[in-house]
PANU-596249 format. One line per 4 residues: number of its first residue (from 1); their letters; for each residue x, y, z of N, C-alpha, C, CB. Coordinates in steps of 0.2 Angstrom, whole numbers, padded with zeros to 4 digits. Glycine has a CB too. Example, Ala and Ser with C-alpha at 12.3 -4.5 7.8 and 13.67 -1.06 7.14 Angstrom:
BEGIN
1) as) 0066,-0028,0039,0062,-0022,0039,0066,-0016,0039,0057,-0022,0045 ~ 0064,-0011,0035,0068,-0005,0036,0064,0000,0039,0070,-0003,0029
END
This chain:
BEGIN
1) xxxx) 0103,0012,0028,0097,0009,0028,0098,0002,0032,0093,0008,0022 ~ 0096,0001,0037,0095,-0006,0039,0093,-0012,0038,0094,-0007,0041 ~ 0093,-0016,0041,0090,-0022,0038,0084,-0025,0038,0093,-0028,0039 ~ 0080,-0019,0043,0073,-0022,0041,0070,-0020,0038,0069,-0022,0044
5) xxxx) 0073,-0012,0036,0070,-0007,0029,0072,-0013,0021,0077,0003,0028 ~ 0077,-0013,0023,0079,-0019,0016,0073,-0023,0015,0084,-0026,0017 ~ 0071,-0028,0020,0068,-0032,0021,0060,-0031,0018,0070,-0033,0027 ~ 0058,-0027,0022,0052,-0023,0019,0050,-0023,0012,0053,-0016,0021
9) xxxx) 0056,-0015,0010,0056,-0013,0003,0057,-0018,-0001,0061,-0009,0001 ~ 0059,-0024,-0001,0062,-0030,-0004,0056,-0034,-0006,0068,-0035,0001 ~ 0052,-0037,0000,0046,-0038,0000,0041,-0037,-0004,0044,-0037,0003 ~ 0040,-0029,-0005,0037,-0027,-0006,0037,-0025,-0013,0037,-0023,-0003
13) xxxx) 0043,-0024,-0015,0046,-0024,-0024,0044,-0028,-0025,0052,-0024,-0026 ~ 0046,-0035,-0024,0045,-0040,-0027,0036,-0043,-0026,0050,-0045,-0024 ~ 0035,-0040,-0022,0027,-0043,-0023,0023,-0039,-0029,0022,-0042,-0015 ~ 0026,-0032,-0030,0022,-0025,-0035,0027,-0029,-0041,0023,-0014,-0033
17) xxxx) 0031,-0032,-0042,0032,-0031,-0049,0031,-0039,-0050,0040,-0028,-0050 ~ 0030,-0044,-0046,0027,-0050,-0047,0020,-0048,-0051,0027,-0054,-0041 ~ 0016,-0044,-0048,0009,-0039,-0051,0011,-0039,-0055,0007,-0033,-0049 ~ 0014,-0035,-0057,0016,-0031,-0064,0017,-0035,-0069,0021,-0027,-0065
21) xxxx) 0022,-0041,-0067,0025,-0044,-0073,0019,-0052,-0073,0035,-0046,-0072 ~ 0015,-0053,-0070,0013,-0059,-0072,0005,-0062,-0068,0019,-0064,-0070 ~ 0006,-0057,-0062,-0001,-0057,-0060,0000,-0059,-0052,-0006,-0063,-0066 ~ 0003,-0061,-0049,0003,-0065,-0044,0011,-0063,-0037,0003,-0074,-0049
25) xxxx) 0013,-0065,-0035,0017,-0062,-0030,0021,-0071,-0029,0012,-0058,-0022 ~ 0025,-0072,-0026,0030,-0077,-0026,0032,-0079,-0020,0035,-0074,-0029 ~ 0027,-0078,-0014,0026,-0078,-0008,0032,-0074,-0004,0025,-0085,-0007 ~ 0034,-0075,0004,0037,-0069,0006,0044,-0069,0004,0036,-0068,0014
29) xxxx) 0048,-0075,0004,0054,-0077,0004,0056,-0076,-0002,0054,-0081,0005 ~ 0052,-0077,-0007,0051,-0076,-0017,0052,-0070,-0016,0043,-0077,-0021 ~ 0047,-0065,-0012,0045,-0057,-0015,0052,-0055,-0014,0038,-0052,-0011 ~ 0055,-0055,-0007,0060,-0053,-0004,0066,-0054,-0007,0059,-0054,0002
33) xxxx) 0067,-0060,-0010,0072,-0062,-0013,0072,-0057,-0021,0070,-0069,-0012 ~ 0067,-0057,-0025,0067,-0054,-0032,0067,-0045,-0030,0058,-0057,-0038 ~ 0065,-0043,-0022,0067,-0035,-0023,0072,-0034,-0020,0062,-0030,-0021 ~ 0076,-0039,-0017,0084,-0036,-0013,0087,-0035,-0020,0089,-0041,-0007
37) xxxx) 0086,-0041,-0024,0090,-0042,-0031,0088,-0036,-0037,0088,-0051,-0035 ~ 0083,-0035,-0037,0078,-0030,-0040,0080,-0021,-0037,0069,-0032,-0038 ~ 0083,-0022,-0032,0085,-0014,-0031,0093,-0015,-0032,0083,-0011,-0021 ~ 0096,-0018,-0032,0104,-0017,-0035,0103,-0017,-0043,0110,-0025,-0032
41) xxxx) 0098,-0020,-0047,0097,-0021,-0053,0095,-0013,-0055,0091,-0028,-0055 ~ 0090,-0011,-0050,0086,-0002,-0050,0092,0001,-0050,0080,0000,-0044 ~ 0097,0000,-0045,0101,0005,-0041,0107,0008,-0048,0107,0002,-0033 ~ 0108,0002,-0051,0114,-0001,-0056,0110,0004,-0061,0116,-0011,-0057
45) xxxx) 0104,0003,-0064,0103,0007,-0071,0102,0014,-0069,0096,0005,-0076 ~ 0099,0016,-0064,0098,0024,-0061,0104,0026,-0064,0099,0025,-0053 ~ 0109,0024,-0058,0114,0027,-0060,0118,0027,-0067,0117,0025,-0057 ~ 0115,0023,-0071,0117,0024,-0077,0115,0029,-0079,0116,0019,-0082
49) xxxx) 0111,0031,-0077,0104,0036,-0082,0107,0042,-0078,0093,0036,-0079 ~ 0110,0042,-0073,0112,0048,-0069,0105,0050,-0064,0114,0055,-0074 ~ 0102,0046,-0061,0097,0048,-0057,0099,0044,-0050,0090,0045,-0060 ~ 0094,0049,-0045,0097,0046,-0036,0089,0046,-0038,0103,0052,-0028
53) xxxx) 0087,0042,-0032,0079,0044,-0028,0082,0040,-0021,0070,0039,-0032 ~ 0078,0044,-0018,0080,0044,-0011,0076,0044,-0005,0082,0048,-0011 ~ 0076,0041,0002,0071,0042,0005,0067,0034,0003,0067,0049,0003 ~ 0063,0031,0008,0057,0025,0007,0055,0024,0002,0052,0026,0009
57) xxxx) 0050,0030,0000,0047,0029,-0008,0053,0029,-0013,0043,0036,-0011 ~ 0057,0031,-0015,0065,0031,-0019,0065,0024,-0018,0072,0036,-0015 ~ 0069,0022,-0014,0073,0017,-0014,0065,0010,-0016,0079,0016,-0005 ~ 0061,0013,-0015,0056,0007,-0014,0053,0005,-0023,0047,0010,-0008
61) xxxx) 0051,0013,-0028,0051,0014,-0035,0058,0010,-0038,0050,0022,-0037 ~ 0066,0013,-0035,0071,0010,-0038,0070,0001,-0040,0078,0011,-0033 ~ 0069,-0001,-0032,0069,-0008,-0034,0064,-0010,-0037,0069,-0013,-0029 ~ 0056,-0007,-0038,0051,-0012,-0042,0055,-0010,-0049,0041,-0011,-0043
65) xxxx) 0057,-0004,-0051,0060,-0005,-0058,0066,-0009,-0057,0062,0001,-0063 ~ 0068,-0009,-0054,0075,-0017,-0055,0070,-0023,-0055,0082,-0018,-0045 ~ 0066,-0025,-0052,0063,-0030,-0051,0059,-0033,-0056,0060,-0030,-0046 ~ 0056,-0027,-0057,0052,-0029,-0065,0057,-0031,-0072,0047,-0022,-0069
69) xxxx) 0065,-0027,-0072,0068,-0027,-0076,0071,-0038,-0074,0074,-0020,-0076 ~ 0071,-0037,-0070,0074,-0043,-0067,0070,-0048,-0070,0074,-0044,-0057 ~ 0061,-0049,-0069,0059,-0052,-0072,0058,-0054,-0079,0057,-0052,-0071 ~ 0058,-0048,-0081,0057,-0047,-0088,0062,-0052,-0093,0060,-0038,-0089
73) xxxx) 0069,-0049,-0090,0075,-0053,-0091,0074,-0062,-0091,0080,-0051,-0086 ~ 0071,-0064,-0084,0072,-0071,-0084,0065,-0073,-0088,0073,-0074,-0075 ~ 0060,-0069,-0088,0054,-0072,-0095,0056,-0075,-0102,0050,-0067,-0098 ~ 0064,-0070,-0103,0066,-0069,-0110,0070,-0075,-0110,0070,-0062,-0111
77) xxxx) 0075,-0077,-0105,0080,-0082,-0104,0073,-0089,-0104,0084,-0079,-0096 ~ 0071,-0091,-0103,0065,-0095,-0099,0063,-0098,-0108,0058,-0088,-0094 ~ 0062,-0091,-0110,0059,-0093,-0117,0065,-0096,-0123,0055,-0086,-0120 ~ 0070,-0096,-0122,0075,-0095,-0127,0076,-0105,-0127,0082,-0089,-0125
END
């Protein structure tokens, strides 16, 4: 996958799970930044689980669940 697919999917994660987790998106650099980190976080438990997804949509669902896990985590950290 290249780097503008990254780029994209990254964006994009991070803006749907900024949604998810709090209501708001993190602007482009924010979004992009919480879904490149958010799809290694997705890629890493998949594979724990034993699951691939594959293709645009795949890799794009991998990273919001990495990304929402990602935030989840730093709410928790945040609060402590």
């Amino acid at each position: 996958m290249g780097l503008i697919a990254w780029l994209i999917i990254g964006g994009l994660a991070g803006w749907i799970a900024g949604h998810i987790m709090r209501g708001g998106g993190f602007g482009i650099l924010g979004n992009i930044g919480v879904g490149i980190v958010g799809a290694v976080i997705g890629g890493f438990l998949f594979s724990l689980l034993g699951l691939q997804a594959g293709g645009f949509v795949g890799s794009l669902v991998t990273a919001i669940v990495g990304a929402v896990v990602l935030l989840w985590v730093i709410s928790k950290v945040r609060e402590a």
